[in-house]
N, C-alpha and C positions, 0 to 999 in steps of 0.2 A: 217537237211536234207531237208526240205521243205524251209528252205532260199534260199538253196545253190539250187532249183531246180527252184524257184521264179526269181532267179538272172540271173540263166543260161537262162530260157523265157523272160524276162526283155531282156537281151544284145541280143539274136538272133531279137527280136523284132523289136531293136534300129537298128540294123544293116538293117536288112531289109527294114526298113523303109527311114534311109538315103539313101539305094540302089534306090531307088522307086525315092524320094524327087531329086537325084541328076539327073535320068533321066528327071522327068516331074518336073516343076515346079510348074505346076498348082496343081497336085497332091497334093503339100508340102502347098499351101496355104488353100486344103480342111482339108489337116491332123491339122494344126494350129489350124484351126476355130473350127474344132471337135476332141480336144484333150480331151475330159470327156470321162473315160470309159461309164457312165450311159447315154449320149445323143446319140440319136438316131441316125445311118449317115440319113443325109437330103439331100446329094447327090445322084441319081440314079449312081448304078456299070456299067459302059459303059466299062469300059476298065480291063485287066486281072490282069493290078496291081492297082484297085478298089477293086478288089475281093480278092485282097490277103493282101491289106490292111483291110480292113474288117476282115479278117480272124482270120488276127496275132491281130488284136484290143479287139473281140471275146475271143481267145483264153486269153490272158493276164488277160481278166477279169476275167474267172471263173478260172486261177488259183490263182490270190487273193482271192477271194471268198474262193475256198480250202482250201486255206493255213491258211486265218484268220478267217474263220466260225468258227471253232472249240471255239478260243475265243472271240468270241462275244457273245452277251444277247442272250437267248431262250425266249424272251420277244419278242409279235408281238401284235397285233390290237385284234385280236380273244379271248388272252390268258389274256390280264392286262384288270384292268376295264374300263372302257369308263361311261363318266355320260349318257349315256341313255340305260346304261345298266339294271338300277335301273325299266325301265319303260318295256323295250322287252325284258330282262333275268334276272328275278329276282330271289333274292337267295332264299335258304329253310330253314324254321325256324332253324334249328340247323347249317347252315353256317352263319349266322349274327353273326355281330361282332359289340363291341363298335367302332372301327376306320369306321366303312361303317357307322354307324348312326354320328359321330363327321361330316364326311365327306361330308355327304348327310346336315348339317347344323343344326341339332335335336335340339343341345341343346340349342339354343336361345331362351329366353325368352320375354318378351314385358317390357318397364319400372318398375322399381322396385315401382311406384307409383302404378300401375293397376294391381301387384299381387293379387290374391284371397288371403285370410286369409287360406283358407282351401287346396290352395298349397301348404304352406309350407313345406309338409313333403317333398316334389319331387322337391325342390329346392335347389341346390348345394349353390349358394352363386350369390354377384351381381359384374359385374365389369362394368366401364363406362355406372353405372345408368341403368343397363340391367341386367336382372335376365336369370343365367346361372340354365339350367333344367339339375337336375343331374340323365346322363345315365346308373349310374348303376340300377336306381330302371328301368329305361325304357325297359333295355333289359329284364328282367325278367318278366315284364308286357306284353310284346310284346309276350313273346314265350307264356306267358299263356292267351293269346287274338287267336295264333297261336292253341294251344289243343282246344280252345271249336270251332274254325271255323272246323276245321278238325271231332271233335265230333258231330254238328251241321250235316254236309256234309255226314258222313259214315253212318248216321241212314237216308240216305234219307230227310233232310232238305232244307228248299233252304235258300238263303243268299243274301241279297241287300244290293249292296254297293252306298252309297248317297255322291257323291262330285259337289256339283252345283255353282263351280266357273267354269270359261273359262278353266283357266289351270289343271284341275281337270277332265276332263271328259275324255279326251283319257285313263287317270289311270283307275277312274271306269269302263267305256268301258272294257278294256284290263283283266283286273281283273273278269268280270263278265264271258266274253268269255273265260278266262282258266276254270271255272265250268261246263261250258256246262250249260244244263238243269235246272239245279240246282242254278242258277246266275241269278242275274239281278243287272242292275244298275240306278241310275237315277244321268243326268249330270245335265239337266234342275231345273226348280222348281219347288218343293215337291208342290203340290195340298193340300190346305189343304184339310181335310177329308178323306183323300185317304182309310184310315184303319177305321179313327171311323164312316168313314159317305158311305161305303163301296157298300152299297145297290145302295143309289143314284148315285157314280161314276160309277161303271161298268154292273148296272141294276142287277135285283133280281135274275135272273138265272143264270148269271154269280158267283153274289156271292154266291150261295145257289150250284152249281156243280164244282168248280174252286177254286181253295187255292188260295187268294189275298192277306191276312194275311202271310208275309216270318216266317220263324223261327230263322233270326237273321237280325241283320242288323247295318251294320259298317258303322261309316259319319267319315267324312278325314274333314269335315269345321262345326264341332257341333252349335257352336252358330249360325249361318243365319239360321240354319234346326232345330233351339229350338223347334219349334213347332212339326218337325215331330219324334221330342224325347220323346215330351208328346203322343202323339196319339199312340209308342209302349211303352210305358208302359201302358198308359191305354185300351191297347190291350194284354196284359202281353207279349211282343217283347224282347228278351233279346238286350243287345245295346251292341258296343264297338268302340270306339270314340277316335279321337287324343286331348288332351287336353292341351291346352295351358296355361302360369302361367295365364294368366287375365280370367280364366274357373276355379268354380267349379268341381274337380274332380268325385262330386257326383251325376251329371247329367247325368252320363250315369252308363252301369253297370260293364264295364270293360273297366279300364281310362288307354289309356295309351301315359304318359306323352310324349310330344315333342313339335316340331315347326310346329302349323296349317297353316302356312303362307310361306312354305316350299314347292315350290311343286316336288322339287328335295325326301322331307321326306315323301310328301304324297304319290308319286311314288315308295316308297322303301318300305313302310308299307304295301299298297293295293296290291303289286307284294309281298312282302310275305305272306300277308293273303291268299292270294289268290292262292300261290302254295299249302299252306295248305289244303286250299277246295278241291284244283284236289285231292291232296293226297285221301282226306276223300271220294270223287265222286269215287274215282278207288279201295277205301274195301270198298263204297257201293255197285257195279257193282258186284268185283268177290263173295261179299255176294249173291249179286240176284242170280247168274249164278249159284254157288253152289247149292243155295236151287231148282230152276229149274233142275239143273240136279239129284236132288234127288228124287223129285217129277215126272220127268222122270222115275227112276230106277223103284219106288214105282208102277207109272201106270202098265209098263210091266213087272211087277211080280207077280201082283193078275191075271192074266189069268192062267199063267202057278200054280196057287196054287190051281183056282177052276179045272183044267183038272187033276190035280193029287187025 
């Protein structure tokens, strides 16, 4: 029924348009040139069979449209992924998938020469002298990097995220500003002392009134920031680091395995840690809000108990 109604605006169309074409000729060689339903007429409508070409042009297209929308994809720009989606809509611990970390490039490794001894366990196998990081330990590492940033966050924590390559800093950026308050990031380069030599960087009153010490802190490039891995442990900092096969996994305190050299992975990691945090910022909030509105009820009920 939608053929036969497509074919019947088809033929009235055609005819119409011969009608036109045999009057004006000039008309026929605008109709030629702009035979695409989708291009735009580029001729101004001077004339009444301008406008009624236009019309029937118009019309024919949205009855294709009609007729064949029904089968075509419900697939558009907004709804499929896009690679930077990883960076400005990053998913939430529990929608990650192995195909979003294959995709995003994770599981490459560095030469099978420059493996760590102490990767092995998080090493799938090697093909063309290239040591493949096997995802399945990654995912399960990631959602458990995903519970303590979110546990970290909900008791009122705060969380610095450390990536001090170029292509790394709009991630951290972007990641710290989903926590609000509770975020910070460093794109630049770690200072040394920054935590053990605390006094001297931000002066005595600062450190003595001011939390400068985060309560966790994730690097997306561990080895160039070795140093500022040693300075939270020996500040007891808890750590959670991308770790690459040529990295001891034991340098940080929650490893999780991938490609540091990623910045497609490092993007996807810091944008889901980081959804994590909001999560953990939003039952720290309605926690406060809670116990203030308690503490409300409490104030304006001891007056009414001393008048009684």
């Amino acid at each position: 029924m939608a053929l036969s109604r497509l074919r019947q605006c088809a033929v009235s169309a055609a005819r119409a348009a011969r009608r036109s074409t045999a009057a004006h000729p000039s008309v026929a060689a605008r109709h030629r040139q702009n035979s695409s339903f989708a291009k735009v007429e580029e001729t101004p409508l001077e004339t009444p069979e301008d406008w009624t070409n236009f019309q029937l042009k118009r019309a024919e297209y949205e009855t294709l449209l009609e007729t064949f929308g029904e089968y075509g994809s419900t697939q558009t720009r907004n709804n499929t992924f896009q690679p930077h989606h990883s960076l400005h809509r990053p998913v939430a611990p529990s929608d990650i998938t192995l195909s979003a970390l294959i995709a995003s490039g994770a599981h490459f490794g560095h030469s099978q020469k420059r493996m760590n001894p102490n990767f092995v366990p998080y090493a799938y196998g090697v093909r063309a002298g290239i040591t493949i990081i096997d995802l399945d330990h990654t995912l399960p590492l990631l959602r458990r990097a995903a519970q303590v940033v979110r546990g970290v966050a909900a008791r009122g924590g705060s969380v610095v995220f450390v990536g001090t390559r170029a292509d790394l800093r709009s991630a951290v950026r972007l990641a710290a500003e989903r926590m609000g308050k509770q975020g910070y990031h460093v794109g630049e380069r770690w200072l040394p002392g920054t935590l053990t030599n605390k006094v001297h960087m931000f002066g005595p009153d600062v450190a003595r009134d001011e939390q400068v010490v985060p309560d966790l802190a994730i690097f997306l490039n561990p080895i160039p920031n070795i140093h500022a891995i040693r300075e939270c442990a020996l500040e007891h900092v808890p750590t959670i680091g991308i770790v690459d096969s040529n990295v001891d996994p034991r340098v940080v305190m929650y490893p999780i395995p991938a490609n540091d050299e990623s910045p497609r992975t490092a993007e996807l990691i810091a944008g889901l840690l980081s959804v994590a945090g909001r999560e953990g910022v939003a039952i720290y909030q309605e926690e406060q809000a809670k116990a203030a509105a308690l503490a409300a009820s409490r104030k304006h009920s001891r007056p009414s108990q001393h008048a009684a």
